[in-house]
OpenMM code with the backbone's topology and positions (N, CA, C; nanometers):
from openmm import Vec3, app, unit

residues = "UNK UNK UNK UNK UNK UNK UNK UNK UNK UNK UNK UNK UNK UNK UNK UNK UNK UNK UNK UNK UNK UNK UNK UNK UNK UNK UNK UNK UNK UNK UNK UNK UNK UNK UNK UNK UNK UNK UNK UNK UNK UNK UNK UNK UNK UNK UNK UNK UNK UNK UNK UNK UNK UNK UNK UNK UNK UNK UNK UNK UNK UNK UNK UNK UNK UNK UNK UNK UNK UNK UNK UNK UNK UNK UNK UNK UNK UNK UNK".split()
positions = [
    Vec3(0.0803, -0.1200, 0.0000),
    Vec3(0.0000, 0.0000, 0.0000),
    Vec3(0.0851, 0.1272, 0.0000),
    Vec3(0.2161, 0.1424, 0.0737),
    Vec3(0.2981, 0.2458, 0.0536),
    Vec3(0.3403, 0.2726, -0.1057),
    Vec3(0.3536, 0.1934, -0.1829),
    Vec3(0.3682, 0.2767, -0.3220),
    Vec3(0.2637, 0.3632, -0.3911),
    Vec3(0.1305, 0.3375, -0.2837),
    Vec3(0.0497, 0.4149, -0.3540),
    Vec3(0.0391, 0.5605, -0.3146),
    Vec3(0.0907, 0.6189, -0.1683),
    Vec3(0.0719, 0.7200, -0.0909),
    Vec3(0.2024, 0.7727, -0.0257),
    Vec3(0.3193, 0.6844, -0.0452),
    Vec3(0.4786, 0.7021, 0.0389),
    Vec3(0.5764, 0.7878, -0.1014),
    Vec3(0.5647, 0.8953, -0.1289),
    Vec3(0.6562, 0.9505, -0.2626),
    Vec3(0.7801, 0.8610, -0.2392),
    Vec3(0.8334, 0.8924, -0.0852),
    Vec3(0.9663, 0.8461, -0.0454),
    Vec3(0.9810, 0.6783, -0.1029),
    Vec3(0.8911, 0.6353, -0.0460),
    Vec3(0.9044, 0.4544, -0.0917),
    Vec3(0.8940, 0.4385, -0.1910),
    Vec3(0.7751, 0.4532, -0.2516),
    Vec3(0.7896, 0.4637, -0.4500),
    Vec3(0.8671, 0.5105, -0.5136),
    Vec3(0.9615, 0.5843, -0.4885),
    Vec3(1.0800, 0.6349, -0.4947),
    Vec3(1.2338, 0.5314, -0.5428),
    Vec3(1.1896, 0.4143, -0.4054),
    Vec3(1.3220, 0.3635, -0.4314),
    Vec3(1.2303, 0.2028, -0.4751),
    Vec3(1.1091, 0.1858, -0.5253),
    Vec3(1.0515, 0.0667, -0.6069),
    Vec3(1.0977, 0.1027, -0.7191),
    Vec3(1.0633, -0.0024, -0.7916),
    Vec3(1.1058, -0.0189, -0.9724),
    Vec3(1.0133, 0.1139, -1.0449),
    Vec3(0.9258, 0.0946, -1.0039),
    Vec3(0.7906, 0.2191, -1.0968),
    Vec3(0.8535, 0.3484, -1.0819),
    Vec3(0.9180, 0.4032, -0.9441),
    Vec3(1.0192, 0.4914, -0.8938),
    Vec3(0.8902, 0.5928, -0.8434),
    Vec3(0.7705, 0.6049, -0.8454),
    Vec3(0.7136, 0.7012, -0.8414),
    Vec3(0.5345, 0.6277, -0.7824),
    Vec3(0.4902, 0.6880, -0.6908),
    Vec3(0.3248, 0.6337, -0.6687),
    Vec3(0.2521, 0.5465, -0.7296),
    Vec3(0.2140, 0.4697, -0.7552),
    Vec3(0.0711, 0.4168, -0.8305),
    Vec3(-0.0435, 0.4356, -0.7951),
    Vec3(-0.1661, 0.4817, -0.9092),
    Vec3(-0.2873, 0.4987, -0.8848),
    Vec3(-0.3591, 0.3064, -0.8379),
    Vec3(-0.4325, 0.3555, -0.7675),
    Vec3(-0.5006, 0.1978, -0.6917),
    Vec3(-0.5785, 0.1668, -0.8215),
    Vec3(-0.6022, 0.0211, -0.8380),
    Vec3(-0.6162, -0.0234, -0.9761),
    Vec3(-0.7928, -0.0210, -0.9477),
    Vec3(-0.8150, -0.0226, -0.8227),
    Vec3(-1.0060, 0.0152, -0.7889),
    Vec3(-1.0312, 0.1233, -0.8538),
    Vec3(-0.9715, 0.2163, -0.7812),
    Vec3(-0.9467, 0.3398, -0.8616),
    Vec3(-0.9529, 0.3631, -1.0140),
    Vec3(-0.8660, 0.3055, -1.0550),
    Vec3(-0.8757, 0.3035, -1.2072),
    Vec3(-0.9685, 0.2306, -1.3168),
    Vec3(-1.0547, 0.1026, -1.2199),
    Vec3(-1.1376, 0.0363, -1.2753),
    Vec3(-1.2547, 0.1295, -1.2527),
    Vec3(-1.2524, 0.1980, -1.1310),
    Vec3(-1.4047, 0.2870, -1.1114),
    Vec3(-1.4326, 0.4089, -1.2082),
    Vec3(-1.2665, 0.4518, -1.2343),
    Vec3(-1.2928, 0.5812, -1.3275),
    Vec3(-1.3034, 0.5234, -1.5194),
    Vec3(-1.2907, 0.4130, -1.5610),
    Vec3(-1.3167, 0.3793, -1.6408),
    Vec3(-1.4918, 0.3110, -1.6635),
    Vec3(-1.5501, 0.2988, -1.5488),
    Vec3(-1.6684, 0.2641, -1.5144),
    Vec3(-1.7409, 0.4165, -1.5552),
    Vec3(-1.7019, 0.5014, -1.4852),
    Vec3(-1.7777, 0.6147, -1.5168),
    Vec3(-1.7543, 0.6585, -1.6325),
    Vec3(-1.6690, 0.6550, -1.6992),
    Vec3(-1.6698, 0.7039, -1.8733),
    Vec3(-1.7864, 0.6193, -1.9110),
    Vec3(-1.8417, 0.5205, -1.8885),
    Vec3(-1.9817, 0.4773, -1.9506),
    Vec3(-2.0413, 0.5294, -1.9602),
    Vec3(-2.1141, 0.5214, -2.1018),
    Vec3(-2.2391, 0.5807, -2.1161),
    Vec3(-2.3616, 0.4684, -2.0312),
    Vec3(-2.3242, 0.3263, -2.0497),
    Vec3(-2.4218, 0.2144, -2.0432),
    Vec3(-2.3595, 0.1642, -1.8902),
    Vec3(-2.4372, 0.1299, -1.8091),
    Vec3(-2.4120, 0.0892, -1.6682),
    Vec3(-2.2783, -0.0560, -1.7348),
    Vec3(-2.2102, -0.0928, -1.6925),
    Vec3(-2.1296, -0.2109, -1.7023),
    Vec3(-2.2205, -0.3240, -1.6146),
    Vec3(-2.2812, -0.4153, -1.6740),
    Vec3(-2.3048, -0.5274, -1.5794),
    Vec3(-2.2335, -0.6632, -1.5609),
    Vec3(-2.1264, -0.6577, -1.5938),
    Vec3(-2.0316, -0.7744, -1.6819),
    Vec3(-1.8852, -0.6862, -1.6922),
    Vec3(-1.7867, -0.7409, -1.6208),
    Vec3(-1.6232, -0.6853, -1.6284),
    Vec3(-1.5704, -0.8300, -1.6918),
    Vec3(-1.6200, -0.9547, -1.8048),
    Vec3(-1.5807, -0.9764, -1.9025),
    Vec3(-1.4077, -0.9146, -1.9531),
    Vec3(-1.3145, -0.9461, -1.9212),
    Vec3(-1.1889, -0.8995, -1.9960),
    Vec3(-1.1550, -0.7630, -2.0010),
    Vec3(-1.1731, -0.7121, -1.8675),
    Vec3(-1.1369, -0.6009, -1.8470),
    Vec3(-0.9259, -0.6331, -1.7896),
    Vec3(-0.9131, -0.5238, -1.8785),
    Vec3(-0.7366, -0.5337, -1.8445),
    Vec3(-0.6716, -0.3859, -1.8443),
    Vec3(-0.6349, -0.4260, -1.7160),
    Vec3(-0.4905, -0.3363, -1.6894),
    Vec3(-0.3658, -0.3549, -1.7574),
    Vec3(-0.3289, -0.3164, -1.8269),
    Vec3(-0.1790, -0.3188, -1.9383),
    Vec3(-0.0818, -0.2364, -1.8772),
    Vec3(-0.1208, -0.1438, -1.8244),
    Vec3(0.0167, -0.1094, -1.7508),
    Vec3(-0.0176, -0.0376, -1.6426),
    Vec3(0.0552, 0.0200, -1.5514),
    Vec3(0.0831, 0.0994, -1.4219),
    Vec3(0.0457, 0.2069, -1.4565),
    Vec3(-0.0474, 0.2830, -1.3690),
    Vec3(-0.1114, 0.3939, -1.3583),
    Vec3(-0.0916, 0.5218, -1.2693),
    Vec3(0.0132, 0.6326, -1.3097),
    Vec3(0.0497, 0.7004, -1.2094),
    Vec3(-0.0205, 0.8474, -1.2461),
    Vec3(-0.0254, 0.8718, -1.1291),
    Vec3(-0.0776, 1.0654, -1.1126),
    Vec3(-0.0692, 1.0972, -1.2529),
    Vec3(-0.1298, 1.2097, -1.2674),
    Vec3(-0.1236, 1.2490, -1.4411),
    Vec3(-0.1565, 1.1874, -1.5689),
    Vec3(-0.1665, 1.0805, -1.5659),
    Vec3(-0.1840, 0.9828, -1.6664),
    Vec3(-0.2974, 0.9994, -1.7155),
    Vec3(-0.3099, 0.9649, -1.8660),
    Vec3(-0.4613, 1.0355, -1.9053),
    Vec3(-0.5132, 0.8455, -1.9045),
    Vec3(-0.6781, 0.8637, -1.8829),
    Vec3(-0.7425, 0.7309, -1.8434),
    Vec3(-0.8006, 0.7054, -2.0077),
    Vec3(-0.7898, 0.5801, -2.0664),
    Vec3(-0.9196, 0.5803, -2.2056),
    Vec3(-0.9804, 0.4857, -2.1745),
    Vec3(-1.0944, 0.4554, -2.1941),
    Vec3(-1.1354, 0.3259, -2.1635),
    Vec3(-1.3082, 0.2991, -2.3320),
    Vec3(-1.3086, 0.1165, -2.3462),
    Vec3(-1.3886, 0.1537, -2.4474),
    Vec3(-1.5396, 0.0320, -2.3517),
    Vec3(-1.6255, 0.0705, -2.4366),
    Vec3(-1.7393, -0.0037, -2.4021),
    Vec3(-1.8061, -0.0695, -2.5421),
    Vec3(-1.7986, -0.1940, -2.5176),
    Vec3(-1.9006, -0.2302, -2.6095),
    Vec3(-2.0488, -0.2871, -2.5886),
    Vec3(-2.1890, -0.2556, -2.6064),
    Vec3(-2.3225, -0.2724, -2.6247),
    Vec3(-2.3276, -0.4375, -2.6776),
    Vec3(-2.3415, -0.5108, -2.5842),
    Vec3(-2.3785, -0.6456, -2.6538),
    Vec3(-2.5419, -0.6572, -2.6765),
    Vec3(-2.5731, -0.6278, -2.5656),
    Vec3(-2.7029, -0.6565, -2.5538),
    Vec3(-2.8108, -0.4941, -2.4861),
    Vec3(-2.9057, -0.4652, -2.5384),
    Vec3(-2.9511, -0.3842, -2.4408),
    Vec3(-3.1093, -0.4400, -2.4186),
    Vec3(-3.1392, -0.4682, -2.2958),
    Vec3(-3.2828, -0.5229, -2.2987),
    Vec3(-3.4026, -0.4549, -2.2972),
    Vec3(-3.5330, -0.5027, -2.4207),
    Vec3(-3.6168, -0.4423, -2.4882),
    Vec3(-3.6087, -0.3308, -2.5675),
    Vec3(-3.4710, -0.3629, -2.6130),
    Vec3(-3.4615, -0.2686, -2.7514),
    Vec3(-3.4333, -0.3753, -2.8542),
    Vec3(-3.5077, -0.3155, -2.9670),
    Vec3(-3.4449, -0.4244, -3.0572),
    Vec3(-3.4803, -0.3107, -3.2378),
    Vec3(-3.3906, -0.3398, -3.3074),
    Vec3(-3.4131, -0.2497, -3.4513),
    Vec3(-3.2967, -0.1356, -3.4390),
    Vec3(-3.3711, -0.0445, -3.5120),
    Vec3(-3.2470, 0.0526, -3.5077),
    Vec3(-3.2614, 0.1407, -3.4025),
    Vec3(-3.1386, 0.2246, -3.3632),
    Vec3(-3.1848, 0.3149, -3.2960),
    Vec3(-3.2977, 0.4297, -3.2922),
    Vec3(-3.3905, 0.4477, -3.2168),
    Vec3(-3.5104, 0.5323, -3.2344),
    Vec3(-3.4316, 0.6656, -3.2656),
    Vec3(-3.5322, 0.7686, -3.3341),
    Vec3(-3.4923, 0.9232, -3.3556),
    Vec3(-3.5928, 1.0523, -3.2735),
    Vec3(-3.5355, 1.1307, -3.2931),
    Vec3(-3.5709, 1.2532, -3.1979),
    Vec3(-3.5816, 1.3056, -3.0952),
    Vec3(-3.6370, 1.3615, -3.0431),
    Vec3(-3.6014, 1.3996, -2.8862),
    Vec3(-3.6137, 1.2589, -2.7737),
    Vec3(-3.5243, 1.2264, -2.6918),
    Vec3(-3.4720, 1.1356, -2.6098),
    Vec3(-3.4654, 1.0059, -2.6497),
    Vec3(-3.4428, 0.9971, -2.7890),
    Vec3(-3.4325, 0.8897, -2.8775),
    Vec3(-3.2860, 0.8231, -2.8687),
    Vec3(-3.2692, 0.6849, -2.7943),
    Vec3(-3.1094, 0.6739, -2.8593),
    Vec3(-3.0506, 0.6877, -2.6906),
    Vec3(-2.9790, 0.6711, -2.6576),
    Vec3(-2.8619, 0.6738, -2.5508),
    Vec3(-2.8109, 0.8103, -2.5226),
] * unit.nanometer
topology = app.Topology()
chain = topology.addChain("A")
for resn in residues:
    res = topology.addResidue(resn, chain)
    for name in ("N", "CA", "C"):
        topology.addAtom(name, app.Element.getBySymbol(name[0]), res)
């Protein structure tokens, strides 16, 4: 837990510098959703996440229930 909050200790680890908590980073990729996540299906961390780092994250729509066709049009039509 000190590499996440000790500058001094992260300092002398390999990363050399803090890490963001990977909860953390799963929650702020949660909120870039447009669609609630009900399924973390192959969700991956690829690398170490420190202060500053810009977050991307993607979502894909498998299913949405009682929609079916194309997306509806006009006012509150659509996601």
């Amino acid at each position: 837990m000190l590499i996440r909050f000790d500058r001094h200790y992260a300092s002398r680890t390999g990363f050399g510098r803090p890490l963001v908590g990977s909860t953390f980073t799963v929650a702020l990729a949660a909120a870039q959703s447009v669609i609630p996540n009900r399924g973390w299906n192959g969700v991956r961390l690829p690398a170490p996440v420190f202060e500053g780092d810009a977050i991307y994250s993607q979502s894909e729509v498998l299913h949405f229930p009682g929609v079916s066709g194309p997306e509806p049009e006009g006012p509150g039509g659509g996601v």
